[in-house]
TORVO-655620 format. One record per atom (N, C-alpha, C): residue number from 1; residue in three letters; atom name; y, z negated, x. Coordinates in nm, 2 decimals, m for minus. Atoms other than C-alpha are relative to their C-alpha. Layout:
BEGIN
@seq=NUM | type=ALA | atom=CA | Y=Y | Z=Z | X=X
...
***
This chain:
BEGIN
@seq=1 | type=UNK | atom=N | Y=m0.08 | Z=m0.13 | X=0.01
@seq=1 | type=UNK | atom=CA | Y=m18.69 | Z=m0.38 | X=m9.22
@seq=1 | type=UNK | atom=C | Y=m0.08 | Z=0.10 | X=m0.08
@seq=2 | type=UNK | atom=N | Y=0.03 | Z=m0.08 | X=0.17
@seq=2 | type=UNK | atom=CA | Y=m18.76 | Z=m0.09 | X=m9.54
@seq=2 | type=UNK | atom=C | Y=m0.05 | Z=0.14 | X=0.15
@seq=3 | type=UNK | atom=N | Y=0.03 | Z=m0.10 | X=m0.10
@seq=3 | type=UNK | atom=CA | Y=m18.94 | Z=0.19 | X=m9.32
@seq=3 | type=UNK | atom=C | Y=0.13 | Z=0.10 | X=m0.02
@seq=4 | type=UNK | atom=N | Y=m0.10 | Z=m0.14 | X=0.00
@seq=4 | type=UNK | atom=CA | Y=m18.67 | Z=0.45 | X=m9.46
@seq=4 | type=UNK | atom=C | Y=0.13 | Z=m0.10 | X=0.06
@seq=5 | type=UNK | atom=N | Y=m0.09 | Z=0.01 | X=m0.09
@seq=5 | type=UNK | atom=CA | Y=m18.41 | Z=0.21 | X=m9.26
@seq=5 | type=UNK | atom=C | Y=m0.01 | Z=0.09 | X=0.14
@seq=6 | type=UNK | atom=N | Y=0.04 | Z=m0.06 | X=m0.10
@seq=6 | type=UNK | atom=CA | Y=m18.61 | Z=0.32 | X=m9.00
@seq=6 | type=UNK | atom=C | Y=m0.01 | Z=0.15 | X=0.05
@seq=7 | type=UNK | atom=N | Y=m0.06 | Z=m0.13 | X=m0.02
@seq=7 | type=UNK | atom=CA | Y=m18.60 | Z=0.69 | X=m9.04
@seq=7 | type=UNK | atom=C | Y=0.11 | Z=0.05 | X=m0.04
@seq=8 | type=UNK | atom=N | Y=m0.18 | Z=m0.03 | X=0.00
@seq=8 | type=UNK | atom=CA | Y=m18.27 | Z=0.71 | X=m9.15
@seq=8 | type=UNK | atom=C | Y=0.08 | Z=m0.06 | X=0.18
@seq=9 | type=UNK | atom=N | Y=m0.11 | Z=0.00 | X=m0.13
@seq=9 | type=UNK | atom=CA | Y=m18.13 | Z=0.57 | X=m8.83
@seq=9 | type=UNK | atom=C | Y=m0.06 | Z=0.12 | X=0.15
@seq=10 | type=UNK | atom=N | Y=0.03 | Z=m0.13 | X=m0.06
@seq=10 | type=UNK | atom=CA | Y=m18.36 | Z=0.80 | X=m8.63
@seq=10 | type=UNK | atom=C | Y=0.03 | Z=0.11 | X=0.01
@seq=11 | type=UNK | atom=N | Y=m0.06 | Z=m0.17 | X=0.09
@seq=11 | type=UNK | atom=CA | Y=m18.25 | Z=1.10 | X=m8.85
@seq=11 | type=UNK | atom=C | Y=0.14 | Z=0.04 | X=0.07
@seq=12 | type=UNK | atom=N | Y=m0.12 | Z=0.03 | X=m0.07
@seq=12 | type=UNK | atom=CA | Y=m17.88 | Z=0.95 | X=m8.75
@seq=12 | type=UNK | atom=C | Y=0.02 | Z=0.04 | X=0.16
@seq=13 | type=UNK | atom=N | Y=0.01 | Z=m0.02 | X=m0.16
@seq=13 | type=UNK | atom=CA | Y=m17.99 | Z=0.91 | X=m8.36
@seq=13 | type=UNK | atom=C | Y=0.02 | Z=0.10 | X=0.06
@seq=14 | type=UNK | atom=N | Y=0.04 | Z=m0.10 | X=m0.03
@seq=14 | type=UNK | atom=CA | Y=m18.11 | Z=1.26 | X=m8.36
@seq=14 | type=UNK | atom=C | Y=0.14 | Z=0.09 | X=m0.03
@seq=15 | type=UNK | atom=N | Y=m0.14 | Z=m0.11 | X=0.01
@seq=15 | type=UNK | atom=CA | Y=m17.77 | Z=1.43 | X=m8.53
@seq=15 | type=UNK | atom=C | Y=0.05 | Z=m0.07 | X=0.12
@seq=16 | type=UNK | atom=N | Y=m0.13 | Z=0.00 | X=m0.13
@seq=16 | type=UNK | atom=CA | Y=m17.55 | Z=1.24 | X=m8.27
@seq=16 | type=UNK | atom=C | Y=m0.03 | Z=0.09 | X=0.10
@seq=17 | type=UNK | atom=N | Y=0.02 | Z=m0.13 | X=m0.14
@seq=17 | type=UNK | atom=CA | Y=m17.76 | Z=1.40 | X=m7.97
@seq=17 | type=UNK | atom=C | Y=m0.01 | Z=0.14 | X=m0.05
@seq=18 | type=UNK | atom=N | Y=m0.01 | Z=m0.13 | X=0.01
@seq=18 | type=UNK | atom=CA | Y=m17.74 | Z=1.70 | X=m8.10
@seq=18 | type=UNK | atom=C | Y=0.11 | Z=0.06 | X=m0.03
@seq=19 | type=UNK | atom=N | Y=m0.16 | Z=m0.05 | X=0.04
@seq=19 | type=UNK | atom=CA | Y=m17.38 | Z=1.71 | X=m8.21
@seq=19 | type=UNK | atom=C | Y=0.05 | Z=m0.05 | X=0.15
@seq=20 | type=UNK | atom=N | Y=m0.05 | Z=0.04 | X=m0.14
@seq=20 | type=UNK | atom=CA | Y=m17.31 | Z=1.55 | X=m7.83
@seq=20 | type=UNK | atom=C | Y=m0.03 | Z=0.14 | X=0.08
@seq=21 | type=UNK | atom=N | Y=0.05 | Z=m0.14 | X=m0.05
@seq=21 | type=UNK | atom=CA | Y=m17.52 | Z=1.83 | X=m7.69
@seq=21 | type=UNK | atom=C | Y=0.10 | Z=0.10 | X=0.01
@seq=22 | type=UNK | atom=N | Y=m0.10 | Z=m0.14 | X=0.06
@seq=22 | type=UNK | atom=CA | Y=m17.34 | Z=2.14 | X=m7.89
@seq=22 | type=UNK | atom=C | Y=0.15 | Z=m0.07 | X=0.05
@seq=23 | type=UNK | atom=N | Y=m0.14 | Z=0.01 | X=m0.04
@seq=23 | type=UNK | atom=CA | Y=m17.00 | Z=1.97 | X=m7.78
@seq=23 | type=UNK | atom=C | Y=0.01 | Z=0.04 | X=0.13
@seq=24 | type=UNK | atom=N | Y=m0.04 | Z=m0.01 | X=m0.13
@seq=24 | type=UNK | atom=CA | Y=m17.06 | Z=1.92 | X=m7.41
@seq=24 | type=UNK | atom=C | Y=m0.05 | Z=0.21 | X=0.04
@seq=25 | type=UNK | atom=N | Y=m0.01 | Z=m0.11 | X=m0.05
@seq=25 | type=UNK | atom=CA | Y=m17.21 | Z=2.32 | X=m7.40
@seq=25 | type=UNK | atom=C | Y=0.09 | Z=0.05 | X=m0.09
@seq=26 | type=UNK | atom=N | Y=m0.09 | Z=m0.06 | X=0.10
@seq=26 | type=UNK | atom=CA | Y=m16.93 | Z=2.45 | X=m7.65
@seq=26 | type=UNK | atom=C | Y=0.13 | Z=m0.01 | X=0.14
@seq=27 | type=UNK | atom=N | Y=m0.08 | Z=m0.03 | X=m0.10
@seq=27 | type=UNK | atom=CA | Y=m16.71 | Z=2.68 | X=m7.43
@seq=27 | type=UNK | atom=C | Y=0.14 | Z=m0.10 | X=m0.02
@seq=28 | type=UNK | atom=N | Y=m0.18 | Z=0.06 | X=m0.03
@seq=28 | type=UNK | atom=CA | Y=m16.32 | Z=2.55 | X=m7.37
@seq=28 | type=UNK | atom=C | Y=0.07 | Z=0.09 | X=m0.02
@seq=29 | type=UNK | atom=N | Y=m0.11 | Z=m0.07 | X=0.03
@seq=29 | type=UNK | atom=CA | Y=m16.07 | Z=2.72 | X=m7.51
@seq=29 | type=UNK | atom=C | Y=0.14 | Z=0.00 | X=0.06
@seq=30 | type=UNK | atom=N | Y=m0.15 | Z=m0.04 | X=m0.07
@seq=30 | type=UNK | atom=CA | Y=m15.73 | Z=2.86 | X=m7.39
@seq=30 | type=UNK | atom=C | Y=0.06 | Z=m0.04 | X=m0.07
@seq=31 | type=UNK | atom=N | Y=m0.12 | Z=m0.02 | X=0.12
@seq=31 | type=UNK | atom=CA | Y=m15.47 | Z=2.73 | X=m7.63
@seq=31 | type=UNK | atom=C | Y=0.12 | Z=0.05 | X=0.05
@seq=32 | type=UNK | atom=N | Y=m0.10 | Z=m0.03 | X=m0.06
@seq=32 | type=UNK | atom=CA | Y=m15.23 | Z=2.84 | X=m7.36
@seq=32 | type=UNK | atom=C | Y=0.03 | Z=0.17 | X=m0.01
@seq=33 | type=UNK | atom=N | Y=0.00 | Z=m0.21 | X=0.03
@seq=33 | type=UNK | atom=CA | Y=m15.32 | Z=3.24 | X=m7.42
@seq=33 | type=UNK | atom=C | Y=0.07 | Z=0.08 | X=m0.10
@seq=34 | type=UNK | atom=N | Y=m0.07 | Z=m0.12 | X=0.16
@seq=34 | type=UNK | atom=CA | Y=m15.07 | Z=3.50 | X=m7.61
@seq=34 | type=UNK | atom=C | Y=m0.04 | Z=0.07 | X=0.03
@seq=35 | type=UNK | atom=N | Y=0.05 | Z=m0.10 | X=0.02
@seq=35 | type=UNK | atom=CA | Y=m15.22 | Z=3.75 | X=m7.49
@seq=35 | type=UNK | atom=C | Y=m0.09 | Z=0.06 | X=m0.09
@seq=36 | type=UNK | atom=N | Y=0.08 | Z=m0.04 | X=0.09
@seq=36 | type=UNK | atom=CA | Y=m15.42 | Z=3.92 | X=m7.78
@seq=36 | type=UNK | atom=C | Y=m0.14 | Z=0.07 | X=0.10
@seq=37 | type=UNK | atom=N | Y=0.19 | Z=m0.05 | X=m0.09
@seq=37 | type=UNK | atom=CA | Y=m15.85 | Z=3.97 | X=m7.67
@seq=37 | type=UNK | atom=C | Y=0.03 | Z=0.13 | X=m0.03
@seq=38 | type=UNK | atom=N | Y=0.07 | Z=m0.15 | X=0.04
@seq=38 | type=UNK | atom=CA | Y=m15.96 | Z=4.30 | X=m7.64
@seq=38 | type=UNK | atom=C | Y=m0.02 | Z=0.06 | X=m0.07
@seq=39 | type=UNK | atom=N | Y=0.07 | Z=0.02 | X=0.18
@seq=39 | type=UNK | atom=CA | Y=m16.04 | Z=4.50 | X=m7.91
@seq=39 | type=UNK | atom=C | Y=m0.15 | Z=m0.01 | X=0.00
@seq=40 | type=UNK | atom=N | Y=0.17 | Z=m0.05 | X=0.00
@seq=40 | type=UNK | atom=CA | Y=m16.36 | Z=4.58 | X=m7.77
@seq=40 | type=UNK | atom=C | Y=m0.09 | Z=m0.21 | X=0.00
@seq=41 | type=UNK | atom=N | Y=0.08 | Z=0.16 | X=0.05
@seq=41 | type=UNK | atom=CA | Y=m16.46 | Z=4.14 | X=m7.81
@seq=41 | type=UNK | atom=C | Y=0.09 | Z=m0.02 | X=m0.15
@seq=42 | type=UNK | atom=N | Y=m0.03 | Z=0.01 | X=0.15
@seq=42 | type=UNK | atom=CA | Y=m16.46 | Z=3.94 | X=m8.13
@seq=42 | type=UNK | atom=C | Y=0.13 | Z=m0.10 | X=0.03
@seq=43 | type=UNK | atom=N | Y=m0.08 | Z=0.10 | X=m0.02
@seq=43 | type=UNK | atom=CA | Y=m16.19 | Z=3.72 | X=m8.17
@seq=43 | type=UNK | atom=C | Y=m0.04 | Z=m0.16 | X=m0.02
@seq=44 | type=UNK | atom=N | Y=0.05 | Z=0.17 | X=0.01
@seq=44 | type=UNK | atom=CA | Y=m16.21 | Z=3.33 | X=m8.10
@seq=44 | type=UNK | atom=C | Y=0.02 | Z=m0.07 | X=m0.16
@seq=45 | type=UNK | atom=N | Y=0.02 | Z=0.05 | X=0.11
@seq=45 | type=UNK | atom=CA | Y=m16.27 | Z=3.12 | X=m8.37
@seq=45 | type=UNK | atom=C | Y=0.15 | Z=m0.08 | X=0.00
@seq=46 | type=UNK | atom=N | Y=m0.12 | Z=0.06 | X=0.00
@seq=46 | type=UNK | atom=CA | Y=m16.01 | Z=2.90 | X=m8.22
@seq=46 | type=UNK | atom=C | Y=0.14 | Z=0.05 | X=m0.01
@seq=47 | type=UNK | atom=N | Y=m0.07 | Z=m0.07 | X=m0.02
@seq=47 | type=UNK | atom=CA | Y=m15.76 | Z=3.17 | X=m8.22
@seq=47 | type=UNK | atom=C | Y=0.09 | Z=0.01 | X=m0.18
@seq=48 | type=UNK | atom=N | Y=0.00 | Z=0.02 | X=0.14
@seq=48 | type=UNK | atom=CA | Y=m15.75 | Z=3.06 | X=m8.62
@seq=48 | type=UNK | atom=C | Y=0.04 | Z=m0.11 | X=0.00
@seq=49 | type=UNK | atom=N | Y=m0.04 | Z=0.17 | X=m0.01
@seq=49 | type=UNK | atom=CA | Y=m15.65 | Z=2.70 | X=m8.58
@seq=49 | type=UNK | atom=C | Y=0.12 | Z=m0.04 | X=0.12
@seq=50 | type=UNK | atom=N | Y=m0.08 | Z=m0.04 | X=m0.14
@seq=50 | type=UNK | atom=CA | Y=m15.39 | Z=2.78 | X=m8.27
@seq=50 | type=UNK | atom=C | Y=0.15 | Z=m0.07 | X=m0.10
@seq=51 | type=UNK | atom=N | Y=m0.11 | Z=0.10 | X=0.04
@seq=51 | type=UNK | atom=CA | Y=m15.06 | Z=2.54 | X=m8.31
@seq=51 | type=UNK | atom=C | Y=0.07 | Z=0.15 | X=m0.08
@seq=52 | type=UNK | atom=N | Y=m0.10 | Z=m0.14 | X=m0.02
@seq=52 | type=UNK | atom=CA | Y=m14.79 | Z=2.82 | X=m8.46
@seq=52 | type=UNK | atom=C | Y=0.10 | Z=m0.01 | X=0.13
@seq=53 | type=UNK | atom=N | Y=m0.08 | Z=m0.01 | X=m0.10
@seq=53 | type=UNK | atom=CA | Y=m14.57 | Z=2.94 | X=m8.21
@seq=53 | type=UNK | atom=C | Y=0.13 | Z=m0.01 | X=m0.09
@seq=54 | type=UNK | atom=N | Y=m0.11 | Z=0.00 | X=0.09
@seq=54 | type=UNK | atom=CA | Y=m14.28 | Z=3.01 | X=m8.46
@seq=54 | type=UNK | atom=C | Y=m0.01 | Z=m0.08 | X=m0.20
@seq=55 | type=UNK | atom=N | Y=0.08 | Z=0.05 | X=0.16
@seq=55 | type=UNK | atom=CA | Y=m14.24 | Z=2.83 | X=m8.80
@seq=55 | type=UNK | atom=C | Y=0.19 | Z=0.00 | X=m0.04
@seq=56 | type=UNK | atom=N | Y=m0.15 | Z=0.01 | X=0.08
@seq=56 | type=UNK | atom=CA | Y=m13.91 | Z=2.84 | X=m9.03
@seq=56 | type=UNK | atom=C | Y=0.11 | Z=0.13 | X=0.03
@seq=57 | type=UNK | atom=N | Y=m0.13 | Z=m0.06 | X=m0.03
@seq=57 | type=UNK | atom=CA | Y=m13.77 | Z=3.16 | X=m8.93
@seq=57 | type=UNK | atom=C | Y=0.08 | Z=0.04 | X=m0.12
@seq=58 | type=UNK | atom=N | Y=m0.12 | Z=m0.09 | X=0.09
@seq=58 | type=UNK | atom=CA | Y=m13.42 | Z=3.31 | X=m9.09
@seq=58 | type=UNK | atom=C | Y=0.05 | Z=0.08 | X=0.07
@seq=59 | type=UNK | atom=N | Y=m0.08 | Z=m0.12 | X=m0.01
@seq=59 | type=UNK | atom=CA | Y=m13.23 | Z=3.58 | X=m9.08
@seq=59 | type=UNK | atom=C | Y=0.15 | Z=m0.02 | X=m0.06
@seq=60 | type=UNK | atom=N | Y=m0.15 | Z=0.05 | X=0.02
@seq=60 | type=UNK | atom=CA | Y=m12.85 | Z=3.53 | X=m9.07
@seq=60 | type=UNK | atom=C | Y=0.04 | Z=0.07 | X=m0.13
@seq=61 | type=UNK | atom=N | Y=m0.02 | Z=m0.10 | X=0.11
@seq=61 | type=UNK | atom=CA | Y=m12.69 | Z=3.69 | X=m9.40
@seq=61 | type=UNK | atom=C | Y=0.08 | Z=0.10 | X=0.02
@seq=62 | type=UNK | atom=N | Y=m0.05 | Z=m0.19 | X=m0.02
@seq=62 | type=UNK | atom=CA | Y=m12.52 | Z=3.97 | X=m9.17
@seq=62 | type=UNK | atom=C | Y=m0.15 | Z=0.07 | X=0.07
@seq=63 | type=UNK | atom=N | Y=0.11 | Z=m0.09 | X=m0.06
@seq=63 | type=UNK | atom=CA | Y=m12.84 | Z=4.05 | X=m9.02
@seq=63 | type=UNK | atom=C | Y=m0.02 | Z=0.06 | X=0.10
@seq=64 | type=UNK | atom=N | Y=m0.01 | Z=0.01 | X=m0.10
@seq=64 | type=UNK | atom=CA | Y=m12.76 | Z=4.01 | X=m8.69
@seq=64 | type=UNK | atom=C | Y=m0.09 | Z=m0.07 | X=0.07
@seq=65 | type=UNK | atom=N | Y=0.05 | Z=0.15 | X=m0.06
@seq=65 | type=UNK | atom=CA | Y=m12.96 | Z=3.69 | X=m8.57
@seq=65 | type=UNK | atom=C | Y=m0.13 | Z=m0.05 | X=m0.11
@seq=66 | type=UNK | atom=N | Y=0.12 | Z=0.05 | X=0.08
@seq=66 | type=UNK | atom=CA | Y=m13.28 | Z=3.56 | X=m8.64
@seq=66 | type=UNK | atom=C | Y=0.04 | Z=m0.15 | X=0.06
@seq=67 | type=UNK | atom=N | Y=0.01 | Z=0.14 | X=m0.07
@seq=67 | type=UNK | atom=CA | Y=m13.35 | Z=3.16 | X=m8.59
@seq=67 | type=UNK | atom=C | Y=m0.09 | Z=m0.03 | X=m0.05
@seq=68 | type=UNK | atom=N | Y=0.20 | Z=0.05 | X=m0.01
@seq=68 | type=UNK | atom=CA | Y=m13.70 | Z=2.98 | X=m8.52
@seq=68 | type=UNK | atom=C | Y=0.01 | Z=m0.11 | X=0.03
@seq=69 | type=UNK | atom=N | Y=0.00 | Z=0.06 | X=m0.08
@seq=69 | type=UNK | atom=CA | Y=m13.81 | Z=2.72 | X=m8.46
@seq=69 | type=UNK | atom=C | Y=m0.16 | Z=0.00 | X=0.05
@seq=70 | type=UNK | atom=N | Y=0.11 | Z=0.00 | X=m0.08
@seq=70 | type=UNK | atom=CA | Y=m14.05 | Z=2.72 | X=m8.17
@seq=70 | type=UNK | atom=C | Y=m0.05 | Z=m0.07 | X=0.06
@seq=71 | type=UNK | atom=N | Y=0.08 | Z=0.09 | X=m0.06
@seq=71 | type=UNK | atom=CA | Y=m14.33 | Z=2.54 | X=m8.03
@seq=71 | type=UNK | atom=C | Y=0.01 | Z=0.04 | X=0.17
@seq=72 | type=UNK | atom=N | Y=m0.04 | Z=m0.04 | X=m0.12
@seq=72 | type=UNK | atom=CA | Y=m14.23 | Z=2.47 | X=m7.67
@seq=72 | type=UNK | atom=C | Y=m0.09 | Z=m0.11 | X=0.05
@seq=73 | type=UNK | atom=N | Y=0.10 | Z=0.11 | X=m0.11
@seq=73 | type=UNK | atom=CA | Y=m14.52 | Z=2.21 | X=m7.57
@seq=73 | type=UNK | atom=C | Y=m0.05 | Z=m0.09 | X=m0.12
@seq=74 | type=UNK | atom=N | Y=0.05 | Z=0.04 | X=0.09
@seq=74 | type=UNK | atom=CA | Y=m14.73 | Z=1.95 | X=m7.75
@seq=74 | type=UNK | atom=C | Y=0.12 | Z=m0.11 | X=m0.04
@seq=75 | type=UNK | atom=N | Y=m0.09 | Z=0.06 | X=0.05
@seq=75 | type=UNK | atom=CA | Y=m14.50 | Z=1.77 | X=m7.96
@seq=75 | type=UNK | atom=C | Y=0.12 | Z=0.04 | X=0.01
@seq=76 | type=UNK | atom=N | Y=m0.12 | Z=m0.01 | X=m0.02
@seq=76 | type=UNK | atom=CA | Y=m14.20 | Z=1.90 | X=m7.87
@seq=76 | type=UNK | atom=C | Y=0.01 | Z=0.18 | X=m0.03
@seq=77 | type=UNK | atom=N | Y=m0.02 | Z=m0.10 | X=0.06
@seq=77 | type=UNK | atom=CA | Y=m14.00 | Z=2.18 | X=m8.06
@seq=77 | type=UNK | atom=C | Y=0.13 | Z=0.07 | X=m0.01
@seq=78 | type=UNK | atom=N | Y=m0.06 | Z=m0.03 | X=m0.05
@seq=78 | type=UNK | atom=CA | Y=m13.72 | Z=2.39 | X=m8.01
@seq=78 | type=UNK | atom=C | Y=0.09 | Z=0.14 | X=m0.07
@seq=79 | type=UNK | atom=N | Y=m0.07 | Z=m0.08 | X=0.11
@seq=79 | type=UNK | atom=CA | Y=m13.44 | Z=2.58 | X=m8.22
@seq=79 | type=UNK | atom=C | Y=0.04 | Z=0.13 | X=0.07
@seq=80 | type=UNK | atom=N | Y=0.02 | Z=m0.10 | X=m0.05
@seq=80 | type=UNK | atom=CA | Y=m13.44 | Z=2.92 | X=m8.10
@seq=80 | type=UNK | atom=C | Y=0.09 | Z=0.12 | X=m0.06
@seq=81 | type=UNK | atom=N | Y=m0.11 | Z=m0.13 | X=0.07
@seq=81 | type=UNK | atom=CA | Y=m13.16 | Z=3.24 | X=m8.18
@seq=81 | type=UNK | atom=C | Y=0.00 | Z=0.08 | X=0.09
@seq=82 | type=UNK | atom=N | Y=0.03 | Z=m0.14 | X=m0.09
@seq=82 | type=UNK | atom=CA | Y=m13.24 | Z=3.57 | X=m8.09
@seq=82 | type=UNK | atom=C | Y=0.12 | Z=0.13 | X=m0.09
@seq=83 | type=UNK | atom=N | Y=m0.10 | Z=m0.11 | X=0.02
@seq=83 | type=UNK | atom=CA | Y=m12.98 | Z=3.87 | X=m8.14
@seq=83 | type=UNK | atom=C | Y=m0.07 | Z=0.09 | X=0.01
@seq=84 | type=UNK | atom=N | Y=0.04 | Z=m0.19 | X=0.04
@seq=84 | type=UNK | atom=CA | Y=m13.09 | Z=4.19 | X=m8.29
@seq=84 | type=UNK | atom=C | Y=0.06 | Z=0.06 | X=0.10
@seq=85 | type=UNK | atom=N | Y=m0.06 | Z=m0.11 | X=m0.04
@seq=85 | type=UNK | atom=CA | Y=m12.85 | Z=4.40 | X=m8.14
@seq=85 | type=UNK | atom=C | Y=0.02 | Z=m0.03 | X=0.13
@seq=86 | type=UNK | atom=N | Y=0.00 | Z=0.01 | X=m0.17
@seq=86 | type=UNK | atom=CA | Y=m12.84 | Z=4.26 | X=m7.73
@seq=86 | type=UNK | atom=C | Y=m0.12 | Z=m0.04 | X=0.05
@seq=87 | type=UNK | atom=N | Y=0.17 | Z=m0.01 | X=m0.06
@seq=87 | type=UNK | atom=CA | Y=m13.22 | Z=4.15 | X=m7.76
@seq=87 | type=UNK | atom=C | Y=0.03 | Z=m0.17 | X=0.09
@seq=88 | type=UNK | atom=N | Y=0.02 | Z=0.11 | X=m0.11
@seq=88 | type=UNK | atom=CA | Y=m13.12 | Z=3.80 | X=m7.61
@seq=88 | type=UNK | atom=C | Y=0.00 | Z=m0.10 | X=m0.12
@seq=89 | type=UNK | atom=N | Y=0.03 | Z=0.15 | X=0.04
@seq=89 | type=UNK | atom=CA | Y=m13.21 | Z=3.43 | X=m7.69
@seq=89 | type=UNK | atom=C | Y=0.09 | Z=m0.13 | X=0.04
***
């Protein structure tokens, strides 16, 4: 065996426990939260990588009706029409 096999896999050994470590204390995040943080904290990191809630909207060409489509669970997605003018879905 070449000694630098030998500290190369040590080197290796040493990043896993240390990337195992930082995972198991690396807090848990909410991905379930709309509520917007405080102002007075910073914002999550993860708060940047968050599924979209809405993707594709339009706007009808009277300008009555918007349409979305929205994230209603993991994998599953959900065509959405909301009325300007009675505020309903």
């Amino acid at each position: 065996m070449h000694p630098g096999d030998l500290l190369s896999a040590s080197v290796r050994a040493l990043l896993f426990a240390l990337a195992t470590a930082s995972l198991a204390a690396a807090p848990k995040f909410d991905l379930e939260r709309v509520t917007p943080v405080p102002a007075t904290e910073p914002i999550p990191t993860m708060d940047f990588f968050r599924p979209r809630v809405l993707s594709q909207p339009v706007l009808n060409p009277s300008g009555t009706y918007i349409a979305a489509v929205v994230t209603a669970g993991e994998d599953k997605h959900e065509l959405q029409v909301y009325g300007l003018a009675d505020h309903m879905i």
